[in-house]
MINUTI-45294 format. One record per residue (C-alpha): residue in three letters; residue number from 1; x, y, z. Coordinates in nm, 2 decimals. Layout:
N
@resn:ala | resi:NUM | px:X | py:Y | pz:Z
...
end
This chain:
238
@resn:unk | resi:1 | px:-0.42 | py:1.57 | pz:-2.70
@resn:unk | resi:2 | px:-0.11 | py:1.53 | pz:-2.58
@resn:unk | resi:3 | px:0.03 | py:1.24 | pz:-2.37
@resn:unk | resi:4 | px:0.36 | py:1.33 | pz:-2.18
@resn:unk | resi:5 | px:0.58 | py:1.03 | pz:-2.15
@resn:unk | resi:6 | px:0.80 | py:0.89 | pz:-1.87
@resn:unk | resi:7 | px:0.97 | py:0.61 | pz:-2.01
@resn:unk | resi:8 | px:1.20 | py:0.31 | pz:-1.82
@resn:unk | resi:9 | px:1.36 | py:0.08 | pz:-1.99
@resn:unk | resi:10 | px:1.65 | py:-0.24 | pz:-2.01
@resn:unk | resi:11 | px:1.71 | py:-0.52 | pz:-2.26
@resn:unk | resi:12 | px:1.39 | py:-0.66 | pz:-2.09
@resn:unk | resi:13 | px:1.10 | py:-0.43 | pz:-2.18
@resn:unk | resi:14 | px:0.99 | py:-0.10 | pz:-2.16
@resn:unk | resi:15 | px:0.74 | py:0.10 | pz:-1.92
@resn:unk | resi:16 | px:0.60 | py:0.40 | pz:-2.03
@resn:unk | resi:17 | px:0.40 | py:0.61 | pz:-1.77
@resn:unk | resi:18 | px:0.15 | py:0.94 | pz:-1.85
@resn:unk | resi:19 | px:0.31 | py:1.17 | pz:-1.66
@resn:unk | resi:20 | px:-0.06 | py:1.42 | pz:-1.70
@resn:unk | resi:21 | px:-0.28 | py:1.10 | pz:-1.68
@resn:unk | resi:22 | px:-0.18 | py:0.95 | pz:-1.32
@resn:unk | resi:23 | px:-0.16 | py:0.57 | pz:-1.31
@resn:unk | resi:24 | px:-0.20 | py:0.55 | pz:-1.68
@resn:unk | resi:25 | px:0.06 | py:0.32 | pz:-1.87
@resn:unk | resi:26 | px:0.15 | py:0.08 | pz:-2.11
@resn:unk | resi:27 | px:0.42 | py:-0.20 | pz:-2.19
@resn:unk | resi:28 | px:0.59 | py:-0.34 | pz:-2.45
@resn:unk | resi:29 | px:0.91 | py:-0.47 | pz:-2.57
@resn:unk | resi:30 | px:1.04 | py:-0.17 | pz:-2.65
@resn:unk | resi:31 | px:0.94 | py:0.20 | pz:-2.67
@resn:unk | resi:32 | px:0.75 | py:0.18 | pz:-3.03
@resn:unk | resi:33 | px:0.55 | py:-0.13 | pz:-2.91
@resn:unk | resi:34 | px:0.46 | py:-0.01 | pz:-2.57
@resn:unk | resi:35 | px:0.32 | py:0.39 | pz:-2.71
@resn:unk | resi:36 | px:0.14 | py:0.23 | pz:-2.96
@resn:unk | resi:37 | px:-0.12 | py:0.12 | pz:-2.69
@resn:unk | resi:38 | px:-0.13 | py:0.45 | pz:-2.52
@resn:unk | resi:39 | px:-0.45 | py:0.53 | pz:-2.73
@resn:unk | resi:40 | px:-0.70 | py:0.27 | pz:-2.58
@resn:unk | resi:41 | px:-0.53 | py:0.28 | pz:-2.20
@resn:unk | resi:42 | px:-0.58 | py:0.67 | pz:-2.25
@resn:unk | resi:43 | px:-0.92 | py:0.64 | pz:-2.33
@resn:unk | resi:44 | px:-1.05 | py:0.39 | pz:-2.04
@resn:unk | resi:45 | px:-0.86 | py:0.66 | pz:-1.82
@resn:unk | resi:46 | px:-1.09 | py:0.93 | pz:-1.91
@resn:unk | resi:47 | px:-1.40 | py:0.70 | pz:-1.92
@resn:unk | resi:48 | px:-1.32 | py:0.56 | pz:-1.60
@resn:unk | resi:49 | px:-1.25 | py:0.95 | pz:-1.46
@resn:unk | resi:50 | px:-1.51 | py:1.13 | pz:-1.65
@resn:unk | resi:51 | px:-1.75 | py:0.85 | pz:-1.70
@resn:unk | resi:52 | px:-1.74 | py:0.85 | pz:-2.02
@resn:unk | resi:53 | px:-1.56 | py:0.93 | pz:-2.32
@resn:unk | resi:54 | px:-1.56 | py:0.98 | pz:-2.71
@resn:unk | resi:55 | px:-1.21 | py:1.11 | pz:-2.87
@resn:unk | resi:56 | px:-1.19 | py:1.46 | pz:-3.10
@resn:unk | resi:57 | px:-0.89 | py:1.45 | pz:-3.16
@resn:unk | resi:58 | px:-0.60 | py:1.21 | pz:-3.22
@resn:unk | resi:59 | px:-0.32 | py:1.16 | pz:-2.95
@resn:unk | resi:60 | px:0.06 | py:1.27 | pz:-2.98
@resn:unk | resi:61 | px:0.29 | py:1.16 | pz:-2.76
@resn:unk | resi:62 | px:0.60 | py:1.35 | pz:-2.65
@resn:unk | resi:63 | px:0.90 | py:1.17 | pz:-2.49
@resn:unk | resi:64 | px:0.95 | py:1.41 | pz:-2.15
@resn:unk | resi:65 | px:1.17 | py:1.17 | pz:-1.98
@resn:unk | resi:66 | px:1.33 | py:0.87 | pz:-1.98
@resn:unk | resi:67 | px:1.52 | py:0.63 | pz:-1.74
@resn:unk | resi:68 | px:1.77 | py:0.29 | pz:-1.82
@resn:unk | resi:69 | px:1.75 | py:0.07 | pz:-1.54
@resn:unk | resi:70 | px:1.95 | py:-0.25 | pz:-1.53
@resn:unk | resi:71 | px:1.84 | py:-0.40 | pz:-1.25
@resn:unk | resi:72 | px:1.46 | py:-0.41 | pz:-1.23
@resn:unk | resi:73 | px:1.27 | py:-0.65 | pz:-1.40
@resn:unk | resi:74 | px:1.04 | py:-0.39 | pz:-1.64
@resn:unk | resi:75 | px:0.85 | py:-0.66 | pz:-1.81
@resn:unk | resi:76 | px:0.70 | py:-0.78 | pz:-1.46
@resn:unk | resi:77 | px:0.61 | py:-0.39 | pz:-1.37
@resn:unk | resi:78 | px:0.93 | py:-0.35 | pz:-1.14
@resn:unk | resi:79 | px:1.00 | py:0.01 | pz:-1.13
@resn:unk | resi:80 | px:1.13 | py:0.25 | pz:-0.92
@resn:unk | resi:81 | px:1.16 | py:0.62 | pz:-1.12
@resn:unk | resi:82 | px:1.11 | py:0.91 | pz:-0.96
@resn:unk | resi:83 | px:0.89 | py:1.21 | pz:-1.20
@resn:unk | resi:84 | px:1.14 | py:1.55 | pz:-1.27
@resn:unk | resi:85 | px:0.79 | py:1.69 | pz:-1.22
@resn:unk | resi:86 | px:0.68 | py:1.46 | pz:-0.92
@resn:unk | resi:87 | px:0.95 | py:1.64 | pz:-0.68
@resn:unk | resi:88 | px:0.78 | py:1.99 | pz:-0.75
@resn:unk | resi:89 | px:0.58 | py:2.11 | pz:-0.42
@resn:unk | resi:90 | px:0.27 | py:2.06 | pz:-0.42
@resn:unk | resi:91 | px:-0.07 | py:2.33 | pz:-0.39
@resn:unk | resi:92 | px:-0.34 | py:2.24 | pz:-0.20
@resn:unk | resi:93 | px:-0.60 | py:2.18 | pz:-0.51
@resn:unk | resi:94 | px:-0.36 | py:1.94 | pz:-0.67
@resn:unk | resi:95 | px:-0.34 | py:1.75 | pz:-0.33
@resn:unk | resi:96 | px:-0.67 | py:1.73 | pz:-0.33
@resn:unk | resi:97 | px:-0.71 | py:1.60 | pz:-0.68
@resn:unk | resi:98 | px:-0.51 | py:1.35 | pz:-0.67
@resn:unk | resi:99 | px:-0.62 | py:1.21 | pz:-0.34
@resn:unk | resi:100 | px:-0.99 | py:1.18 | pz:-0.42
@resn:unk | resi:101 | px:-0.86 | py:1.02 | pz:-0.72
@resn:unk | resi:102 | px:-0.63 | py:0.80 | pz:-0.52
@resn:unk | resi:103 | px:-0.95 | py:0.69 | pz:-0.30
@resn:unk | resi:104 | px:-1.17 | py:0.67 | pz:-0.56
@resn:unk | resi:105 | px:-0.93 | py:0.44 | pz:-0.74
@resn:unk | resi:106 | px:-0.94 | py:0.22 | pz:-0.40
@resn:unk | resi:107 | px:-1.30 | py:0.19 | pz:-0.42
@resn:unk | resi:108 | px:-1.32 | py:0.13 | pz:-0.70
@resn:unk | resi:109 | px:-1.14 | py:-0.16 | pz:-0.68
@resn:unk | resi:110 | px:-1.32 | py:-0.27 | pz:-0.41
@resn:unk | resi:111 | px:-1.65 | py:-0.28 | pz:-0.65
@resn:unk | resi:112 | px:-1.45 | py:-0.48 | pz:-0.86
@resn:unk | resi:113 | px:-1.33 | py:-0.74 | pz:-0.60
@resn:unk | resi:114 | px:-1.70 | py:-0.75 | pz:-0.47
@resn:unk | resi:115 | px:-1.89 | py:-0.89 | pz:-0.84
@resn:unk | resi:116 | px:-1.60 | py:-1.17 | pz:-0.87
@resn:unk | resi:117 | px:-1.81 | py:-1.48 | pz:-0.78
@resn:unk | resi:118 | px:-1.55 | py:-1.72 | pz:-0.64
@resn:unk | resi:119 | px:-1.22 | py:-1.51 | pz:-0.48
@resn:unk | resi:120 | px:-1.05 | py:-1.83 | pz:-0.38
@resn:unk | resi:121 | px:-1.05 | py:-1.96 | pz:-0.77
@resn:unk | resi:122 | px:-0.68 | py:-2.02 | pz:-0.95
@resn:unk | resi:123 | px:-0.81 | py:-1.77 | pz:-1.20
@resn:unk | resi:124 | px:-0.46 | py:-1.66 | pz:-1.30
@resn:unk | resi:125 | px:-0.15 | py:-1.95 | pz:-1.39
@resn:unk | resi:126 | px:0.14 | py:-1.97 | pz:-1.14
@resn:unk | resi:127 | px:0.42 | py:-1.73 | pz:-1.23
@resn:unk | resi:128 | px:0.68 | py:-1.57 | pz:-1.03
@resn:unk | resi:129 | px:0.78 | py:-1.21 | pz:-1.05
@resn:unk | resi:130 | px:1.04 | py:-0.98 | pz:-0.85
@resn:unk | resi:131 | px:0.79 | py:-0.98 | pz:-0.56
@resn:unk | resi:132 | px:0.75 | py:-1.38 | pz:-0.55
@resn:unk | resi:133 | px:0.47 | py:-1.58 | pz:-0.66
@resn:unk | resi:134 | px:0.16 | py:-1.36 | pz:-0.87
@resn:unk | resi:135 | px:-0.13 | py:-1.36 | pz:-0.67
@resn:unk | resi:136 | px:-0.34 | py:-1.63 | pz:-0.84
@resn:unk | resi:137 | px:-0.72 | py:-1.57 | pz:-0.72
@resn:unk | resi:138 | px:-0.91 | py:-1.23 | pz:-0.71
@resn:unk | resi:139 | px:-0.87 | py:-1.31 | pz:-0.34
@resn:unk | resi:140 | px:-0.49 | py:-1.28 | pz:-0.34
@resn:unk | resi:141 | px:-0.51 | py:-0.99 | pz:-0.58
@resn:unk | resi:142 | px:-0.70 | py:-0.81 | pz:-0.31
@resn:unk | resi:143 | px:-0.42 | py:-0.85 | pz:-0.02
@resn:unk | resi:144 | px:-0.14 | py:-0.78 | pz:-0.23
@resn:unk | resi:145 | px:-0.31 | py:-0.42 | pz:-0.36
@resn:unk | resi:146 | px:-0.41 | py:-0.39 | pz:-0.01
@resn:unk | resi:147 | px:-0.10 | py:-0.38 | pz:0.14
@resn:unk | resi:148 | px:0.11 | py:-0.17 | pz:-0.04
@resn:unk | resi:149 | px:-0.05 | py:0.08 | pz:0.17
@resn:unk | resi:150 | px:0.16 | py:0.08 | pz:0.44
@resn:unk | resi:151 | px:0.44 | py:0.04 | pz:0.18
@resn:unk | resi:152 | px:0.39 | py:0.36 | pz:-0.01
@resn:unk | resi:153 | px:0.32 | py:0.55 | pz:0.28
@resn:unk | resi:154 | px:0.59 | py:0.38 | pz:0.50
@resn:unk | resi:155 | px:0.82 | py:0.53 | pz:0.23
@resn:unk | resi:156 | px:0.72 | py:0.93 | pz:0.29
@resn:unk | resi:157 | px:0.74 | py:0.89 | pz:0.68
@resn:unk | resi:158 | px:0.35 | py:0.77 | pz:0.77
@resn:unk | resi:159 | px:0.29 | py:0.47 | pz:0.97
@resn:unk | resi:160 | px:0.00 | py:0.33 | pz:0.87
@resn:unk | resi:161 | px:-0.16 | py:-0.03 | pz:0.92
@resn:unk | resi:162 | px:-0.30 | py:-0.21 | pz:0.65
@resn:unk | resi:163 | px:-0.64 | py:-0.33 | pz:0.68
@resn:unk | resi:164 | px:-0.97 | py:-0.42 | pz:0.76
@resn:unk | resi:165 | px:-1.03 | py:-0.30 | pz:0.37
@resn:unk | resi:166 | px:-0.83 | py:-0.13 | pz:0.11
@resn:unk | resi:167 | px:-0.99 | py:0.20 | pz:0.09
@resn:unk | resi:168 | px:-1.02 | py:0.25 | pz:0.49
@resn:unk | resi:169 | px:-0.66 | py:0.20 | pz:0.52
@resn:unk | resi:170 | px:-0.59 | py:0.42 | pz:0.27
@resn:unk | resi:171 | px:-0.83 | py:0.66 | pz:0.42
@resn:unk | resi:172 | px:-0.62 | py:0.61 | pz:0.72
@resn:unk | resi:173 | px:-0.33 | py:0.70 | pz:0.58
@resn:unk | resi:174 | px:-0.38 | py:1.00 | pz:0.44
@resn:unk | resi:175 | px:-0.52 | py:1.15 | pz:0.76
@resn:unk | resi:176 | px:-0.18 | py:1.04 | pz:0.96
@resn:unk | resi:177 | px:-0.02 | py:1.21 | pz:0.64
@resn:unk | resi:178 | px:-0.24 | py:1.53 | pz:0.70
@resn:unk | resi:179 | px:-0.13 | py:1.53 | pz:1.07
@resn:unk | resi:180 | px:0.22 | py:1.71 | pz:0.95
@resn:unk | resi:181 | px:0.34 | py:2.02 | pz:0.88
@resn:unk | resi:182 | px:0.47 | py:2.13 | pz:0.56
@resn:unk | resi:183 | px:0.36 | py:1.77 | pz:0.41
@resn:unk | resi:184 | px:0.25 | py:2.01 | pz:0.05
@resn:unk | resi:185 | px:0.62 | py:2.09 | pz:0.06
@resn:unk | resi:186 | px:0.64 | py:1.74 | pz:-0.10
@resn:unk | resi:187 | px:1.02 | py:1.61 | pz:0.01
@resn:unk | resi:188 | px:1.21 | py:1.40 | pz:-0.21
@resn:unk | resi:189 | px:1.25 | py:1.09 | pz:0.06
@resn:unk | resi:190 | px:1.57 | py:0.81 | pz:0.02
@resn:unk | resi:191 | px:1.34 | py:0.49 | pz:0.05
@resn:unk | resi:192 | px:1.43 | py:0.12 | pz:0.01
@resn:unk | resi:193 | px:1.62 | py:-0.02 | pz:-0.20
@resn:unk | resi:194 | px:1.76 | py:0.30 | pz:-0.26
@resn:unk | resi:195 | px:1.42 | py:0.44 | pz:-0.49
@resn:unk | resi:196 | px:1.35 | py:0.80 | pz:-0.43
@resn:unk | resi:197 | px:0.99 | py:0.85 | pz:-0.30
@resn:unk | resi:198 | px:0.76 | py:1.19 | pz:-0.27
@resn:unk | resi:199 | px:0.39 | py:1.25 | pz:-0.15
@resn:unk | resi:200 | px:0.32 | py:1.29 | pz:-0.54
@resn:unk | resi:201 | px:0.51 | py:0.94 | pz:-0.65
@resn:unk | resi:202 | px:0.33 | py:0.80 | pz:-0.38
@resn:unk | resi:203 | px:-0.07 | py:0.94 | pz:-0.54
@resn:unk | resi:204 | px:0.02 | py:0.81 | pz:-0.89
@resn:unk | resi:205 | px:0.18 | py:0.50 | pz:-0.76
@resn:unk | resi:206 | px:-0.12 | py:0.41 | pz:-0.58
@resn:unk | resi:207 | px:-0.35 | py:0.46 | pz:-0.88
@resn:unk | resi:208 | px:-0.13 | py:0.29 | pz:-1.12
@resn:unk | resi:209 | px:-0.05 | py:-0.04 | pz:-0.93
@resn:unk | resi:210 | px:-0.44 | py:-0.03 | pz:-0.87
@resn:unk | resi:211 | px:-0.50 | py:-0.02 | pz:-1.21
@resn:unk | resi:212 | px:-0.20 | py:-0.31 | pz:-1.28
@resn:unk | resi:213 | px:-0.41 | py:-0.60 | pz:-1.06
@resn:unk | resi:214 | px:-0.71 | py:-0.46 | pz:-1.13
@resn:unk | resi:215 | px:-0.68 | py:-0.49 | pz:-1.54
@resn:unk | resi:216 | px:-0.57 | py:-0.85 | pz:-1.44
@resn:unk | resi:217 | px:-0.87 | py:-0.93 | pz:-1.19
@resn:unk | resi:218 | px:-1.13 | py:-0.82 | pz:-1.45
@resn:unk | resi:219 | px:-0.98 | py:-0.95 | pz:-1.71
@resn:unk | resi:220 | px:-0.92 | py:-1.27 | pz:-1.57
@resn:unk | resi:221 | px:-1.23 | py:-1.30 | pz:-1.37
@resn:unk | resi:222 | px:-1.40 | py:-1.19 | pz:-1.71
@resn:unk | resi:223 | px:-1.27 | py:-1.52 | pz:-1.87
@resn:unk | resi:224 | px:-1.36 | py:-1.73 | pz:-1.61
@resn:unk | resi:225 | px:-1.69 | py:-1.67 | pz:-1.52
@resn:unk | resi:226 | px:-1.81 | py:-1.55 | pz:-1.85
@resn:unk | resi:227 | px:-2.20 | py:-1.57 | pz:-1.76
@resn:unk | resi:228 | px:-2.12 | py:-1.40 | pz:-1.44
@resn:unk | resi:229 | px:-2.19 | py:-0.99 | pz:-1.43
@resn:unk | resi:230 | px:-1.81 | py:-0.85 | pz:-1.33
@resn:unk | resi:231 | px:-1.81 | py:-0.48 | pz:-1.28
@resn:unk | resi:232 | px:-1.56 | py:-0.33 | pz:-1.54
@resn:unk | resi:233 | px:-1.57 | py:-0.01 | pz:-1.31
@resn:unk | resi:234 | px:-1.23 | py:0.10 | pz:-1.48
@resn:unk | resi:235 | px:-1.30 | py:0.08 | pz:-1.81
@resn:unk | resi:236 | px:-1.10 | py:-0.12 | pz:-1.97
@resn:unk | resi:237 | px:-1.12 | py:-0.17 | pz:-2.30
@resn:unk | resi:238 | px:-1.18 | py:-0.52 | pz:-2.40
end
């Protein structure tokens, strides 16, 4: 089974995405350290997608691309590289693949958010990142996963609120998305910041920075109230 790598990197850590898994990564302090995990975080990806999972065969990885980038702090997730492959147009089946996956990923979350007992408990210690301060309770976690919906889509042209919930706004937002012509032509858009953004950056972004805050709320949650049922809806290996 092959795992195609997307790699960025600086002098503080290195992010490594699966370009043919979206949302699926790993980190480390270098290359080496960070692939050596892909095996686990590959295999909660397909238990979480196919629900369920049992490897025949190992995994190889092959470097596709890579990316040095100074000025983003990689060890905190910051990251702003575009696919080669994510400014390719787009067909309708794949759109529609990687939207139900998109919205499944939001529910998902949701069901995770909904078996934490207390969402106002300090479940995570005070750090700040590139954004600010980490969101600390399950309850800040939500908001902040929330609303980089109107981010993300902000960034390809859609106005879109965030809000009341996280996957009705990202309902939302794909049906303003669906509203435009040509949107499976899938631009390559100058965003903020200068990043480059497209509609298919925006589907795997969406799954992986779910998948970032919600490995932290379960795993976090899961230590804290250890007698308490939390849903491990994505699979994470323990």
């Amino acid at each position: 089974m092959i795992i195609k790598a997307v790699c960025e990197y600086n002098e503080g850590g290195c992010l490594v995405y699966a370009e043919n898994f979206p949302g699926a990564f790993v980190r480390g302090r270098n290359y080496e350290n960070a692939i050596a995990k892909f095996p686990k975080e590959i295999e909660s990806w397909l238990d979480w997608v196919n629900g369920g999972f049992e490897a025949e065969e190992p995994f190889e990885v092959e470097l596709v691309q890579e990316k040095k980038n100074d000025d983003l702090r990689i060890c905190d997730a910051d990251s702003d590289v575009i696919f080669d492959s994510e400014r390719e147009p787009l067909t309708k089946e794949e759109y529609q693949k990687l939207k139900i996956l998109a919205l499944r990923s939001a529910m998902d979350f949701e069901r995770l958010y909904d078996s934490v007992p207390d969402k106002k408990m300090n479940i995570v210690p005070p750090r700040e990142t590139f954004y600010g301060k980490i969101p600390s309770t399950a309850e800040e976690m939500y908001n902040h996963t929330m609303n980089v919906n109107s981010y993300y889509f902000g960034e390809i042209g859609v106005e879109v609120e965030n809000g009341p919930d996280i996957l009705s706004c990202r309902q939302k937002g794909f049906d303003e998305l669906e509203k435009q012509e040509n949107f499976l032509e899938n631009k390559v858009f100058d965003g903020s910041y200068g990043e480059e953004w497209s509609l298919r950056k925006v589907l795997r972004r969406f799954i992986w920075h779910d998948r970032i805050h919600a490995r932290a709320m379960y795993r976090r949650a899961y230590e804290a109230f250890w007698d308490s049922d939390i849903d491990n809806v994505f699979r994470f290996k323990k």
